[in-house]
N, C-alpha and C positions, 0 to 999 in steps of 0.2 A: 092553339097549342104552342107552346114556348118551344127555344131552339134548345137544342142539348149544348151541353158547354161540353168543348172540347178536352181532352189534358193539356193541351198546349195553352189554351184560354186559361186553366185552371194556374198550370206555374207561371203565370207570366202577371197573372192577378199578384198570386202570393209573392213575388218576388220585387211586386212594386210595394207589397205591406210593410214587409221587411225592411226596405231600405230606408233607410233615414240619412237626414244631413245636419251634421252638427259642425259647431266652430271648434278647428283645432285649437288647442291651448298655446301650440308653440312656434305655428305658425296665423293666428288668425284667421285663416281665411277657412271657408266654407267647406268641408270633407263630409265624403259619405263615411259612415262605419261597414265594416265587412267584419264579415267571422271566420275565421281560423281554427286548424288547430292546432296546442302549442305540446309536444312533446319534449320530456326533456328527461334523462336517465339518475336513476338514484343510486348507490351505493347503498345496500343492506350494511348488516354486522359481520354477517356471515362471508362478504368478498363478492359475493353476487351483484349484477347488476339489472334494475328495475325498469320498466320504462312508466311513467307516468304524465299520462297522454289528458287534456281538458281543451274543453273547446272557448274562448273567447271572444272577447268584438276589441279589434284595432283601426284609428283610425288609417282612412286608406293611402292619406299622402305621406303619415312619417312614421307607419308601424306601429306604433304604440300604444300600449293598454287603452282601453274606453275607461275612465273610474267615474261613478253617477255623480 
């Protein structure tokens, strides 16, 4: 009979799926990516204001966008 996988087994698999290491562009050297999320406020027409909230992947030593 097999063991049962625990939740802790479970996020900690997914969390090494997730992770990737790519070369930063600005600095060369080796960075994981992480995910954020970037919210930032809009001005309607009408004087109101928006929030428009997405989630992204920056790398993790200088902030900045992942582009493929």
């Amino acid at each position: 009979m097999a063991k049962a996988q625990t939740f802790a087994d479970k996020a900690a698999k997914l969390a090494r799926k997730h992770e990737q290491t790519v070369i930063c562009p600005d600095t060369n050297k080796e960075t994981r990516l992480i995910n954020v999320r970037f919210v930032e406020t809009v001005k309607s027409e009408n004087g109101t204001y928006k929030f428009s909230d997405r989630n992204i992947r920056v790398y993790e030593s200088t902030y900045k966008p992942y582009k493929k």
